[in-house]
C-alpha positions in Angstrom: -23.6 8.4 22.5 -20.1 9.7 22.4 -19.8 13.3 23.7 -18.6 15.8 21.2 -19.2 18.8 19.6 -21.4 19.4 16.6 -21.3 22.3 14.1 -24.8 21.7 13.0 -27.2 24.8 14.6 -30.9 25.6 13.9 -31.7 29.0 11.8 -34.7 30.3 11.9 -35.3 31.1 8.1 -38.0 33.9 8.8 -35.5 36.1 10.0 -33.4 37.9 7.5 -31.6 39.0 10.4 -30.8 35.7 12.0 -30.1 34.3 8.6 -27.1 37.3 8.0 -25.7 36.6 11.9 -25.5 33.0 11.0 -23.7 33.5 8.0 -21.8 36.2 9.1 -20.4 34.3 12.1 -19.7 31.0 10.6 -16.3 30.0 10.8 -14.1 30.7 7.5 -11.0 29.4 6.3 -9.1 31.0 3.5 -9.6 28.9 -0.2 -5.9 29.7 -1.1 -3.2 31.5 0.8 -3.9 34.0 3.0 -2.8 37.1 1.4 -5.6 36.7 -1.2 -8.2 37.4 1.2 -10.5 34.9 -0.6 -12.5 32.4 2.2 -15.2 30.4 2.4 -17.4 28.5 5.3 -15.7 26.1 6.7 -15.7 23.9 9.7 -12.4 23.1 12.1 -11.8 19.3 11.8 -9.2 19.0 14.4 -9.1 16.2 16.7 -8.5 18.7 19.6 -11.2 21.1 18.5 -14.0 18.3 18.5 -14.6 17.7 22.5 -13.9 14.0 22.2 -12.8 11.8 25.2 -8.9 11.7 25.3 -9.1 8.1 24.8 -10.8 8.4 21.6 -8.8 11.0 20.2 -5.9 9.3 20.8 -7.0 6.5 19.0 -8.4 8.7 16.1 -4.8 10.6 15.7 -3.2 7.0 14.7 -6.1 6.0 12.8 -5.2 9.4 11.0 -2.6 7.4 9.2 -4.4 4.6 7.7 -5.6 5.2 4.2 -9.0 3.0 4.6 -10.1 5.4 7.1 -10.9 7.9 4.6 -13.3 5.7 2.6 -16.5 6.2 4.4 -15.3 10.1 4.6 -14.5 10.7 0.9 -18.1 9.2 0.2 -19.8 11.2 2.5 -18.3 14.0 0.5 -18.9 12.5 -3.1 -22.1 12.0 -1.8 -22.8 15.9 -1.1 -21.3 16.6 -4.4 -23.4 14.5 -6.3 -26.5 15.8 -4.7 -25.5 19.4 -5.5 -24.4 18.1 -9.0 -20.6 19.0 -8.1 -21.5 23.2 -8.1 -20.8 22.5 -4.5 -17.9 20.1 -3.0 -15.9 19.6 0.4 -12.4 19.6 0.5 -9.9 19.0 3.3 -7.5 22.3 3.7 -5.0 23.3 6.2 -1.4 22.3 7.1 -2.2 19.3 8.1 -6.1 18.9 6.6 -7.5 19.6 9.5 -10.9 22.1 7.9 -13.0 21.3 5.8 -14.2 23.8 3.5 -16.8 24.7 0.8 -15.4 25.2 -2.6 -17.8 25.8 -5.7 -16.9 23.4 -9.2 -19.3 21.4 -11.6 -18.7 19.0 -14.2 -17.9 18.8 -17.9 -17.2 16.4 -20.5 -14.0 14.8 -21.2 -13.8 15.2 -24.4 -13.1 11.3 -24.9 -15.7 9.5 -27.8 -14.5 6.4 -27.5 -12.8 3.6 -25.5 -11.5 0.1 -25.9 -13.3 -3.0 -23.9 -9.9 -4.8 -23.6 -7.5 -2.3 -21.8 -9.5 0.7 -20.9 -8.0 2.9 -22.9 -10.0 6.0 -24.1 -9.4 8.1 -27.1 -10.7 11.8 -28.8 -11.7 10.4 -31.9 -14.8 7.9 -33.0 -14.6 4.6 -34.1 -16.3 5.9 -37.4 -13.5 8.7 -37.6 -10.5 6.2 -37.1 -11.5 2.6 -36.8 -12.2 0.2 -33.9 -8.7 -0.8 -33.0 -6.6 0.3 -29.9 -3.8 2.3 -29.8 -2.5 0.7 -26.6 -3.3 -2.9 -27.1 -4.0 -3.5 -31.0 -7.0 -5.3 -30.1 -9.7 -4.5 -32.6 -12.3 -3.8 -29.2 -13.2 0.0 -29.3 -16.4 1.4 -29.2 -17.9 4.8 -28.5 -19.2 5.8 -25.7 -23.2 6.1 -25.7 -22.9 8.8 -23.7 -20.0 11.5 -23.1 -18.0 10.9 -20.2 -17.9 13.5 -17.6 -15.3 14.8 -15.0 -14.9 16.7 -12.1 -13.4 20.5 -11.4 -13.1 22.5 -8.6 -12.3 25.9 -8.2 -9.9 25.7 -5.2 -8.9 29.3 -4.9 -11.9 30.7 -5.4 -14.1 32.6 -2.1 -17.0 32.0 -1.3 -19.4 34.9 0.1 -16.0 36.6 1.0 -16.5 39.9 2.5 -19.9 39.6 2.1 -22.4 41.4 4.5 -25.9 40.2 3.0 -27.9 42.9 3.7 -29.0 43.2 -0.2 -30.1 39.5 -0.3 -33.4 38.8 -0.4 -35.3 36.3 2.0 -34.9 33.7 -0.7 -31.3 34.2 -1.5 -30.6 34.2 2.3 -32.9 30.7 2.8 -30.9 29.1 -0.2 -27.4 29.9 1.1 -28.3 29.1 4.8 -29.3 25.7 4.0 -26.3 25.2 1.8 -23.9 25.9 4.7 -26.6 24.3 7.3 -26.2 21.0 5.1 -22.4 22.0 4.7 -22.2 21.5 8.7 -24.5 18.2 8.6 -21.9 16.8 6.5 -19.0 18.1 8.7 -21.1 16.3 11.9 -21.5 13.4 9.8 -17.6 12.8 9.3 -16.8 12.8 12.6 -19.7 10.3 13.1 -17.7 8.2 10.4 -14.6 8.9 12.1 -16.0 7.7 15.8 -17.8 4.2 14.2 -14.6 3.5 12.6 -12.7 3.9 16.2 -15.4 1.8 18.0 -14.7 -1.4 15.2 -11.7 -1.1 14.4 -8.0 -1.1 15.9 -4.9 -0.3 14.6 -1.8 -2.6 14.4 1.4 -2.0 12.7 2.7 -4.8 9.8 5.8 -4.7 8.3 5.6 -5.1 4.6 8.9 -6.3 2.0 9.4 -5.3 -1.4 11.2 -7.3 -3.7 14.4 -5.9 -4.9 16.0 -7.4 -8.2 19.9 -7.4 -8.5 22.6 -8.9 -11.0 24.1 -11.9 -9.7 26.0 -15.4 -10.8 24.3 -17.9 -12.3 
């Protein structure tokens, strides 16, 4: 197993008091800028603050700059959405995306009622309000959906637990939140797991790619 440091830790959720140190102490990172003293927990993500063998971090930093690298990551993270129904999501923040931070959000509909089976194409009105034919295509292929489709907010400036000092939370409130943020650091552990299997399967090379440029010319 690769050395490295985890952000995972044990809590003992008898204790009210070791519940409020844990929260207390976790690491923050400000939600927006810094002057609107709104934070939430949050977990460094820098290559240099994980403990890996130079090696490995040195591989990591130009892996940092392939886009497929992030695909295991970003499901990792849809994944803890999804099983918080979106109210909770992680987000990379920073300068240079380097923490990954807990930001509240949900879901709610669209507004969209149908959408056409040629070109995609959605639209706010029924197929028994307007008719069945695109507005995009002019294909006579739209339906409504059977069920309303859904999307994704965040609220990114919004704190978490800012300023807070727990000691009116009850032992249930305390458990619910400590496991939130527990599961918010499995995830964090859980990325840099990604992060390493990628490294240990995968190397990075350099291609050089030409785009076609049109011009007038003689014929």
């Amino acid at each position: 197993m690769v050395p490295r440091n985890t952000f995972y830790q044990p809590v003992n959720k008898r204790s009210k008091a070791a519940m409020r140190a844990f929260l207390t102490q976790h690491f923050r990172y400000f939600t927006g800028n810094s002057w609107n003293a709104n934070s939430s927990y949050a977990c460094n993500m820098k290559l240099y603050h994980l403990g890996l063998p130079r090696e490995l971090e040195d591989k990591l930093w130009d892996m940092l700059e392939v886009e497929e690298f992030y695909d295991p990551i970003n499901q990792l993270r849809n994944q803890f959405a999804e099983e918080h129904d979106y109210q909770w999501q992680a987000a990379f923040n920073g300068r240079s995306g380097g923490y990954l931070v807990l930001y509240q959000g949900g879901r709610k509909p669209t507004g969209h009622k149908s959408y056409c089976t040629c070109c995609g194409q959605r639209n706010f009105t029924s197929v028994a309000e307007t008719n069945n034919v695109c507005g995009r295509c002019g294909q006579h292929t739209r339906v409504d959906f059977t069920r309303p489709p859904m999307e994704v907010y965040a609220y990114p400036m919004r704190g978490v637990d800012s300023g807070e000092d727990y000691e009116d939370w009850s032992l249930s409130e305390l458990r619910e939140r400590t496991a939130l943020v527990q599961e918010f650091d499995r995830l964090a552990d859980a990325i840099v797991s990604a992060g390493i299997k990628t490294a240990e399967t995968h190397e990075v090379t350099e291609e050089i790619f030409y785009k076609p440029v049109s011009k007038k010319c003689f014929a």
